[in-house]
C-alpha positions as CSV (number, residue, x, y, z in Angstrom):
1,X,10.9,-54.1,42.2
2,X,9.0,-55.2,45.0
3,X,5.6,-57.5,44.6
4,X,6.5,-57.2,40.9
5,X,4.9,-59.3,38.5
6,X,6.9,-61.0,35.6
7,X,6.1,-62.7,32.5
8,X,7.5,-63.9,28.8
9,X,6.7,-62.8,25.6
10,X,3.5,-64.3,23.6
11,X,2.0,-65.2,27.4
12,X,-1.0,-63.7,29.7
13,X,-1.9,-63.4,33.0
14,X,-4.7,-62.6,34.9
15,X,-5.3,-58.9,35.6
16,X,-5.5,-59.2,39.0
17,X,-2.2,-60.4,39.7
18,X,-0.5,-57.3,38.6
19,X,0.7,-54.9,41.2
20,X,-1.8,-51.6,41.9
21,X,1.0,-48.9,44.0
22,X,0.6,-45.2,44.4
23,X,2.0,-43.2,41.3
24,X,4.8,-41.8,43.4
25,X,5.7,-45.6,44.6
26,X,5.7,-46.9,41.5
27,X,7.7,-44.0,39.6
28,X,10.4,-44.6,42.5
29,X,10.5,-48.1,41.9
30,X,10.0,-47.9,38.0
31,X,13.3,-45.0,38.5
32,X,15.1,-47.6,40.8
33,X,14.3,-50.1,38.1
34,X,15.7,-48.4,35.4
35,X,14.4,-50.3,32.3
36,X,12.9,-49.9,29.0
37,X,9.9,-49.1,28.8
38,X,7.9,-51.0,25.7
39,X,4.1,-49.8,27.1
40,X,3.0,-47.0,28.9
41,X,-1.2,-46.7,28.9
42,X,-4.4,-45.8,30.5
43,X,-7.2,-47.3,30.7
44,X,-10.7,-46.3,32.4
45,X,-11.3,-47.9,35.5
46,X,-15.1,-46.9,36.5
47,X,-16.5,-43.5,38.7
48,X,-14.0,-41.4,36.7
49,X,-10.5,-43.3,37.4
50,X,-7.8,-44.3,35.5
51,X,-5.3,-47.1,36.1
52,X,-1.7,-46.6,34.1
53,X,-0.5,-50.2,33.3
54,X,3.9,-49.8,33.5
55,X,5.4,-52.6,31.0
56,X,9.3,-52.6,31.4
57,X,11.6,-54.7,29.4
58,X,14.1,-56.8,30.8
59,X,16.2,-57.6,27.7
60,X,19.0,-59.3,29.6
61,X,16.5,-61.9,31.0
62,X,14.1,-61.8,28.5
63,X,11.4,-61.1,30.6
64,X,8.5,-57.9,31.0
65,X,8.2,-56.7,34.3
66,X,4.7,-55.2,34.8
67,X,3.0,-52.6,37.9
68,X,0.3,-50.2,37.7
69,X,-1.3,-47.5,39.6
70,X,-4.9,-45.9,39.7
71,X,-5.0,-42.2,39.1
72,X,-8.2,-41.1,41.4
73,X,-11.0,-38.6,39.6
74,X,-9.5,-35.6,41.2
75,X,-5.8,-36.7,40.2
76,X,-4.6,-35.0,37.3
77,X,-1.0,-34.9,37.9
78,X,2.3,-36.9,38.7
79,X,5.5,-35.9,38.8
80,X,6.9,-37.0,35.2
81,X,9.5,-39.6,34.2
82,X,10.9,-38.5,31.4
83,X,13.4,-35.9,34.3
84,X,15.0,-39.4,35.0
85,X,14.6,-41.7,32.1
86,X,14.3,-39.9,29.1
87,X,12.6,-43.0,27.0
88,X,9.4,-42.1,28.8
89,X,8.8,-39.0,27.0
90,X,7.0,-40.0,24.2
91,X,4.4,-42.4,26.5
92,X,3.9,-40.0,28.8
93,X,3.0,-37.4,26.0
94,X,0.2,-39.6,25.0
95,X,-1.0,-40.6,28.1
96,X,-1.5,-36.9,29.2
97,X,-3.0,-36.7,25.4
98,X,-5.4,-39.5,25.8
99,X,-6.1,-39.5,29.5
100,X,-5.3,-35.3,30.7
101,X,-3.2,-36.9,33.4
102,X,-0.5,-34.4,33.5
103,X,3.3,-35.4,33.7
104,X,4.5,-32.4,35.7
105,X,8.5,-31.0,34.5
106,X,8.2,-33.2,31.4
107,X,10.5,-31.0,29.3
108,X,8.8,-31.5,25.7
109,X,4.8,-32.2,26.7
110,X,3.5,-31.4,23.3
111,X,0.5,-33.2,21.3
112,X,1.2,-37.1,19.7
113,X,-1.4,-37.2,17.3
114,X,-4.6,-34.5,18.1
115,X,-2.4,-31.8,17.2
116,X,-3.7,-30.1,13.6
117,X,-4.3,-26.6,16.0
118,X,-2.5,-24.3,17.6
119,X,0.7,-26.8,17.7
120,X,3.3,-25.2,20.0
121,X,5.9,-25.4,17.3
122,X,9.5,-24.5,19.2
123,X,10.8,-21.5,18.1
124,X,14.6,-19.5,17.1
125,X,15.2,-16.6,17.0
126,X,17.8,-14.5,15.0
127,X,18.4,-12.2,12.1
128,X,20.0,-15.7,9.9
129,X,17.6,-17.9,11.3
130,X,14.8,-19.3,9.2
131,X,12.5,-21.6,9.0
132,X,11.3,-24.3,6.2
133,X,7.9,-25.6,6.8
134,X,7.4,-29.3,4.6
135,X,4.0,-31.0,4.1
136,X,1.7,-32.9,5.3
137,X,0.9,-33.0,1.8
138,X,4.1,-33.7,0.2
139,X,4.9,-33.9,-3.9
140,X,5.8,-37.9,-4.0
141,X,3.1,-40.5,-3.3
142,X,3.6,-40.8,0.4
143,X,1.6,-40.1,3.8
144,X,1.1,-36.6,5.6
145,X,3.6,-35.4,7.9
146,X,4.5,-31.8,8.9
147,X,8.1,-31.0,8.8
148,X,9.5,-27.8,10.5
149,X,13.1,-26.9,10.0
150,X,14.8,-24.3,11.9
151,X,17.9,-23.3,9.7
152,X,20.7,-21.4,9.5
153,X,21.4,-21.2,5.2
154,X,21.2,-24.5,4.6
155,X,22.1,-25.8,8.6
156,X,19.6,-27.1,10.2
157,X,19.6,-26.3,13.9
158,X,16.2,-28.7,14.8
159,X,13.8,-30.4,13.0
160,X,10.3,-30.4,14.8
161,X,8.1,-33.4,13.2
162,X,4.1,-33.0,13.6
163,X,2.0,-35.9,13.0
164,X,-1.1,-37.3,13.7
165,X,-3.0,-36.3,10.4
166,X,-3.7,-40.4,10.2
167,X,-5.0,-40.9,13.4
168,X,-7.9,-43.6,12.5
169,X,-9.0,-44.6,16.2
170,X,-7.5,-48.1,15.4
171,X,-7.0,-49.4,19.2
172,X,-11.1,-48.7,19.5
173,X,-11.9,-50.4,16.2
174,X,-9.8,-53.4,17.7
175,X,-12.6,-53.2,20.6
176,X,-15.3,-52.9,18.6
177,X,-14.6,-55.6,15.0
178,X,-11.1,-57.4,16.0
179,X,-10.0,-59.2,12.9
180,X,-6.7,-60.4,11.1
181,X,-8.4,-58.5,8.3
182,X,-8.3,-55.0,10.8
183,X,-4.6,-55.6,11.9
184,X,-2.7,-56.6,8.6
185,X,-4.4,-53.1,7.8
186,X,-2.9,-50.7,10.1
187,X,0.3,-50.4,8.9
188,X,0.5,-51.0,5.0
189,X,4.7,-52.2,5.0
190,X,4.2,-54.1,7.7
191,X,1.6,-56.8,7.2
192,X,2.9,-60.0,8.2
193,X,4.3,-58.0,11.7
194,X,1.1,-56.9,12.4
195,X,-1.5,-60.1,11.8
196,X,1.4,-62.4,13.6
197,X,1.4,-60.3,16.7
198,X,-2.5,-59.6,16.7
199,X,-2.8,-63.8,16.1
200,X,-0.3,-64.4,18.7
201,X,-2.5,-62.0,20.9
202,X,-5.6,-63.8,20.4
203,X,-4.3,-67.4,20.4
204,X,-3.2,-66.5,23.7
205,X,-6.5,-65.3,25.0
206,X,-7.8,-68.4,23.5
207,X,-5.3,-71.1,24.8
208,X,-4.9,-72.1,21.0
209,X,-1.2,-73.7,20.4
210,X,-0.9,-73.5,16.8
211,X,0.9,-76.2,14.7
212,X,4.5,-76.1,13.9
213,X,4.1,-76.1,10.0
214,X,1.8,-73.0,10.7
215,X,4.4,-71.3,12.8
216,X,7.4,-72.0,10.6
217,X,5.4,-70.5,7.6
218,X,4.5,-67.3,9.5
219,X,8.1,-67.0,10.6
220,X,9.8,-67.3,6.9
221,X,6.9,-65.4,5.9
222,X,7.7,-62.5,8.4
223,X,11.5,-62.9,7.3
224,X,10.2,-62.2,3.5
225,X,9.0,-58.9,4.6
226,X,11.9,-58.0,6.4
227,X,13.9,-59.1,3.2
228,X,11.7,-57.1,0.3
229,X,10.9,-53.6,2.6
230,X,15.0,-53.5,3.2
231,X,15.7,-54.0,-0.4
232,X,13.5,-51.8,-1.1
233,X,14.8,-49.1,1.0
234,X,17.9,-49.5,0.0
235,X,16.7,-48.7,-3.7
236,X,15.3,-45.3,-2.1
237,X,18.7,-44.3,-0.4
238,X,20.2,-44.8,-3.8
239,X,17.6,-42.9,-5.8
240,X,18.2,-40.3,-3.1
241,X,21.5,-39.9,-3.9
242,X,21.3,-40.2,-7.6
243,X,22.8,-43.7,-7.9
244,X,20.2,-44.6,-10.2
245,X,21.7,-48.3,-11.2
246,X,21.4,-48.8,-7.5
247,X,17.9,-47.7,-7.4
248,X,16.8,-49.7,-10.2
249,X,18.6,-53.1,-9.2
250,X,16.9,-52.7,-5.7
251,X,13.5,-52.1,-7.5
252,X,13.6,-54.9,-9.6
253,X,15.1,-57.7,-7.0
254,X,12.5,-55.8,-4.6
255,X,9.6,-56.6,-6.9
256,X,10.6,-60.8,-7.2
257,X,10.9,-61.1,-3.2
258,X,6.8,-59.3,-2.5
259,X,6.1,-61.5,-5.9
260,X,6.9,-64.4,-4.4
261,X,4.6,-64.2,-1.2
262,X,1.9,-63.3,-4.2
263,X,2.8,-66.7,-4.6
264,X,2.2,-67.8,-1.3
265,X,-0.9,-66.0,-0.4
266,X,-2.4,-64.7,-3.2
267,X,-1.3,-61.0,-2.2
268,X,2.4,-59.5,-2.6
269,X,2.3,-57.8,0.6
270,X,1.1,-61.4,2.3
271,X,-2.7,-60.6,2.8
272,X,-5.0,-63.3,4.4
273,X,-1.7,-65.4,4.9
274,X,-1.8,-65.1,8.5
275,X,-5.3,-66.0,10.6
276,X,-5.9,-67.0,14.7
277,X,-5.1,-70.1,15.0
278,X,-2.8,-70.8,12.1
279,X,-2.5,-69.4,8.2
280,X,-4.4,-70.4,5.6
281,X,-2.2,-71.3,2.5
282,X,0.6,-74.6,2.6
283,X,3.1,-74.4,1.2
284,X,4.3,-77.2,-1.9
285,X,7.4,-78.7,-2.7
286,X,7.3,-76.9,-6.3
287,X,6.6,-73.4,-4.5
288,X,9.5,-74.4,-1.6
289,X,12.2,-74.9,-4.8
290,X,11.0,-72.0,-6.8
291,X,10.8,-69.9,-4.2
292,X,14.8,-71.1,-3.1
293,X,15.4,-70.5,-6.7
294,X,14.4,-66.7,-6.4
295,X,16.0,-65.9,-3.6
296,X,19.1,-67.1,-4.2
297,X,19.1,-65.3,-7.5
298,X,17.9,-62.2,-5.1
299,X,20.8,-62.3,-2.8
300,X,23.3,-63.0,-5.6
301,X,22.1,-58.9,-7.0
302,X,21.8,-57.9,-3.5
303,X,25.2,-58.6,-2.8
304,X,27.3,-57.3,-5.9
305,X,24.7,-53.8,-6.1
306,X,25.6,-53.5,-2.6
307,X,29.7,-54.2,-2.9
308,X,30.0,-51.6,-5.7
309,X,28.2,-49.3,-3.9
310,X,30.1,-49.5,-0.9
311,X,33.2,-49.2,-3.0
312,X,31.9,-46.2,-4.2
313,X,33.5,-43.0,-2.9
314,X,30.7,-40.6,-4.5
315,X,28.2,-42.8,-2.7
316,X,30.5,-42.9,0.6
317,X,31.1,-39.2,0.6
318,X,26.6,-38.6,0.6
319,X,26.3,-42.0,3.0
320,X,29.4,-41.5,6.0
321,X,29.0,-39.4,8.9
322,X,25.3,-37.9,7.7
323,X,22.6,-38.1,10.1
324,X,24.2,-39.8,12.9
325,X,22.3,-40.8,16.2
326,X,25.1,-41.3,18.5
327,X,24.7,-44.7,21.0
328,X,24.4,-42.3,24.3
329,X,21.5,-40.3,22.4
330,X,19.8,-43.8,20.8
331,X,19.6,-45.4,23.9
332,X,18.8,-42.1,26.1
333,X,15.7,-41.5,24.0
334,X,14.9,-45.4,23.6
335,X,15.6,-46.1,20.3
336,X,14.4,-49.3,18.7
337,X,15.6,-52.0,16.4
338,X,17.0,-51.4,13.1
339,X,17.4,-47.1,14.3
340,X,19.4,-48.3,17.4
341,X,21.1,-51.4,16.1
342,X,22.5,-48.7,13.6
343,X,23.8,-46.5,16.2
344,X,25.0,-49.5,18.3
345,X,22.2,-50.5,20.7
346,X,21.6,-54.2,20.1
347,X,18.4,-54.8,20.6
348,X,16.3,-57.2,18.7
349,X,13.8,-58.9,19.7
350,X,13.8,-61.9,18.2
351,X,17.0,-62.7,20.3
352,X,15.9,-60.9,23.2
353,X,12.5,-62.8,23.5
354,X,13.3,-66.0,21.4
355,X,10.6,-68.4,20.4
356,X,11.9,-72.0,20.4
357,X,12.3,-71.9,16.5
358,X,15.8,-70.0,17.6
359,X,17.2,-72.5,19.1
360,X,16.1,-75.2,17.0
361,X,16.9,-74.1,13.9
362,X,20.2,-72.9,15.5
363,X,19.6,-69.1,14.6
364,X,22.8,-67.2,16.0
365,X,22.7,-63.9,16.6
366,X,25.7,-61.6,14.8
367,X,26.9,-58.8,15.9
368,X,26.5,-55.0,14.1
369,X,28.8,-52.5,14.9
370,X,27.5,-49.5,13.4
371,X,28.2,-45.3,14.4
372,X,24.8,-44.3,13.5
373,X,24.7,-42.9,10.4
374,X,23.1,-43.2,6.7
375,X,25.6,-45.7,6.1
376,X,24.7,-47.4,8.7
377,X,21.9,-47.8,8.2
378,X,22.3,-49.0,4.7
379,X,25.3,-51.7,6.0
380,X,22.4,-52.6,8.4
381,X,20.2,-53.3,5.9
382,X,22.5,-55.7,4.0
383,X,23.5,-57.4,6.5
384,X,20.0,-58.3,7.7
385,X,18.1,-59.2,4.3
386,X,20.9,-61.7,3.7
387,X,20.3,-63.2,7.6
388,X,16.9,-63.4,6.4
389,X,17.3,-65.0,3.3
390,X,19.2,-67.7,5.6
391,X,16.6,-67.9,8.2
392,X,13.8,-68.3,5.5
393,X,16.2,-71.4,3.9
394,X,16.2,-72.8,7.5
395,X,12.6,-73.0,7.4
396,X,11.5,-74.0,4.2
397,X,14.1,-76.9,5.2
398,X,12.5,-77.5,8.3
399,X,9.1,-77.6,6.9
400,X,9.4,-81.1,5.9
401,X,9.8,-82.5,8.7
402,X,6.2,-81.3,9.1
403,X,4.3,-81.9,5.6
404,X,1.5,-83.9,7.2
405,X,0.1,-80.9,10.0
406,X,-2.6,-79.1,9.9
407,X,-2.1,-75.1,8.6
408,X,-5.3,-73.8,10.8
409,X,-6.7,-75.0,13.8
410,X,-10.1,-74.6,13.9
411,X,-11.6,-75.5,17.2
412,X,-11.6,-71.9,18.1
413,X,-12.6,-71.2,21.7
414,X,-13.9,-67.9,23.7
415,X,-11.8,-65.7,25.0
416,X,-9.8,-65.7,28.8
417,X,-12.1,-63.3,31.2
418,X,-10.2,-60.8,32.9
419,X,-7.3,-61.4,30.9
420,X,-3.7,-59.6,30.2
421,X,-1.6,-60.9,27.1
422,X,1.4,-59.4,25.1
423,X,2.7,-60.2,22.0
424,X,6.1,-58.9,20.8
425,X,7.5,-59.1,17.4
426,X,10.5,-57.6,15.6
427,X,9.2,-56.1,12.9
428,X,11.6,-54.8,10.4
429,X,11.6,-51.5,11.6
430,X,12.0,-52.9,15.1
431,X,9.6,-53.5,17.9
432,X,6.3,-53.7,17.9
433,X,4.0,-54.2,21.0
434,X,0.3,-55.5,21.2
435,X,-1.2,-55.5,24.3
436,X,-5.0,-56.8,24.9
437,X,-7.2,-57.0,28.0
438,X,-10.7,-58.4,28.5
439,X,-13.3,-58.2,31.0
440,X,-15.6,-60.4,33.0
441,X,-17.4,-61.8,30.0
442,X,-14.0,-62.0,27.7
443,X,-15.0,-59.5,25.8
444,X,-11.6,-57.5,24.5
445,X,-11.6,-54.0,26.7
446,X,-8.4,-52.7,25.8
447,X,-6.4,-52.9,23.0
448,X,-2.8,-51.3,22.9
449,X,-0.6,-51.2,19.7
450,X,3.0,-49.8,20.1
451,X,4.8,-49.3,16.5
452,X,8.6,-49.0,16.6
453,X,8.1,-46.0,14.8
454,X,6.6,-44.2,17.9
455,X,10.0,-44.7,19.9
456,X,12.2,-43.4,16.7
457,X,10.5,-40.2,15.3
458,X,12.7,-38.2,17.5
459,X,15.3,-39.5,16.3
460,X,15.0,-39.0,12.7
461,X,14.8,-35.2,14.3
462,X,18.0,-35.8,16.0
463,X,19.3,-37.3,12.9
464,X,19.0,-34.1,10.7
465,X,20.9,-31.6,13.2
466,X,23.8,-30.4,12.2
467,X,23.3,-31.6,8.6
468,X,22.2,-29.3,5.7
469,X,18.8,-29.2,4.9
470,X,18.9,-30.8,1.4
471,X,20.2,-34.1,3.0
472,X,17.0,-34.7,5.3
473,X,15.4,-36.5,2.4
474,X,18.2,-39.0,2.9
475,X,18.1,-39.1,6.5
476,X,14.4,-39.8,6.1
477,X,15.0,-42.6,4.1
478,X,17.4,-44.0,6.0
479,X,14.7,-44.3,8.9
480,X,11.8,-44.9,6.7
481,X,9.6,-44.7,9.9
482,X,5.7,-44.9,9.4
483,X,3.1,-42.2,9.8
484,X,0.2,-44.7,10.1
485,X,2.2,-47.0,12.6
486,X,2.6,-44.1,14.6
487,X,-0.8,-42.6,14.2
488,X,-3.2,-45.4,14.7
């Protein structure tokens, strides 16, 4: 890409280093390109313009490439993206949403989130065909979703999901009262994700370098939340199946992981662990061994519930060849951590975008060769919460070596004027993007979130074609994407 700007993960620049080109220039370079978009966004740029800012992952080199272009006030249209790269279809849905900018051709331009009226549900027609309308409000305890199934019997031809019915204006509130507090609550699962990128975000913009005792404790910390959310879900696959020694191992092994970071922080989801410029609880030799203690005793249930499951041939018949994504269709739609690595598209990106911790601690990446389906997704799952249970061990080792830092810096400075900074983190549903931008007086003026859940609705919808309608509950599980995450 010509005059193309690059940088790394957890970095900024300044705003007026990245490339302005017409929209038609850029979506032929962006086309010639051909990489993955991770942020697609508007912004207003005075006298009724709007300038899109184009983030493209380069997960070979480990490196964002980043353009724009400016949209004049009588510009409402461009030709769309998604005709050529299908993994732009669900940014360029909201950016027409948020911004009326309209992507001309784009084959599925329907509403992201404002979309409680007149919703353009697709439609079937035929004398067998029916269709089985689900939620938002829904029996169990969960958030509201709209489900629309278009069936044959019990076949389900296409599942059309409908969101938005959480949509809190979280990106403004960022604007308006940024606070750890603010972005460990946007997505309840996902706590630790979510303060470590918005920290990462702001220690940028404040040319903070936070110690490594603080960082290793975030980075076992955001481990442990991979760890417990897994076993968790891998309760809720067996509950959905009626393996109900499965479900209650899970539940119980679940409950001494998220009480151990009760432990840690005073909260078992890991509240008020994280803050800008470091996190606010040590941790103790006597926590250190009696947390080592736990999990080992965690991993040792994990591991046999898990074997005798997968030995199971009334658990393999509900788990094999049931909502399968293939690799072609994962990566076609852009697909995103623990969805694609299931269907074979290795993306992760605490190997794609490694911080030095990596290397040092000698983290190696292993391979997953999964087919995209439920029982992928469950192997997926195993595998990972023991890698994180080895990771976490890596650190509380490593910790030692740095008993006598600081936890929290707390020389906080002002912010960078005219700023740009991302933050990526692999959550453990995948990627997840914050991007922030100030002004003149380094005040924040943007403030873009990108939940892996936004690339990988559509493919739970892919997931349930072909399959009867009474196994969607275990296709959903196996996805266990978030409403709020998407909603924001």
């Amino acid at each position: 890409m010509v005059n193309r700007i690059i940088t790394k993960n957890n970095t900024k620049l300044q705003i007026s280093e990245i490339p302005i080109f017409p929209i038609n220039e850029l979506r032929e370079l962006i086309i010639e390109e051909n990489k993955r978009p991770i942020s697609f966004f508007g912004k207003d740029w005075g006298e009724g313009r709007t300038r899109l800012f184009v983030v493209l992952a380069d997960d070979v080199n480990g490196e964002f490439v980043i353009s724009s272009a400016i949209f004049e006030a009588n510009e409402k249209s461009y030709e769309s993206l998604t005709q050529n790269i299908p993994a732009f279809h669900i940014f360029e849905r909201e950016f027409y949403e948020n911004f009326g900018i309209e992507p001309l051709n784009h084959p599925w331009l329907k509403p992201v989130r404002k979309n409680q009226k007149d919703y353009p549900f697709f439609e079937m027609e035929g004398e067998e065909v029916h269709q089985v309308a689900v939620g938002p409000i829904h029996a169990g305890v969960i958030e509201p979703g709209h489900f629309r199934f278009m069936c044959n019997g019990e076949n389900v031809y296409h599942l059309e999901i409908m969101l938005g019915y959480q949509h809190r204006g979280v990106e403004e509130l960022m604007l308006n009262a940024p606070s750890n507090q603010l972005a460990e609550s946007i997505c309840g699962d996902s706590v630790i994700a979510y303060n470590t990128a918005y920290s990462q975000i702001m220690e940028q913009l404040k040319n903070i370098t936070v110690s490594d005792k603080a960082q290793l404790i975030r980075k076992l910390a955001l481990e442990m939340e991979r760890a417990a959310i897994h076993i968790g879900d891998l309760g809720a696959i067996a509950g959905d199946i009626a393996y109900l020694m499965g479900a209650s191992v899970f539940g119980a092994t679940r409950t001494l992981v998220i009480n151990t970071m009760l432990e840690f922080s005073g909260s078992r989801f890991g509240r008020g662990l994280i803050n800008v410029g470091g996190v606010n609880f040590d941790l103790d030799n006597e926590k250190i061994e009696r947390a080592k203690a736990t999990l080992d005793k965690v991993e040792k249930d994990v591991v046999r519930m898990c074997e005798t499951m997968l030995k199971n041939t009334s658990v393999m018949s509900r788990l094999e060849k049931t909502g399968t994504v293939s690799t072609e269709k994962a990566t076609e739609i852009g697909l995103v951590g623990m969805a694609a690595k299931a269907s074979g598209v290795n993306l992760d990106t605490r190997f794609d975008y490694p911080d030095k911790w990596i290397n040092n601690l000698n983290i190696q990446r292993k391979q997953f060769r999964g087919v995209g389906d439920v029982n992928s997704r469950f192997k997926l799952r195993y595998k990972e919460i023991r890698e994180s249970f080895a990771i976490i061990r890596k650190c509380f080792n490593e910790l030692e070596k740095h008993k006598n830092e600081p936890i929290m810096l707390n020389n906080i400075t002002e912010n960078e004027k005219n700023a740009f900074a991302i933050s990526v983190v692999e959550a453990w549903r995948g990627e997840l993007v914050h991007i922030a931008m100030t002004d003149e007086f380094g005040k924040l003026s943007c403030y873009k979130i990108k939940d892996p859940s936004f690339n990988n609705w559509y493919g739970l919808a892919l997931a349930v074609r072909n399959n009867g309608i009474s196994d969607f509950p275990l296709c959903n599980k196996s996805f266990n994407l978030s409403y709020a995450g998407n909603d924001l």
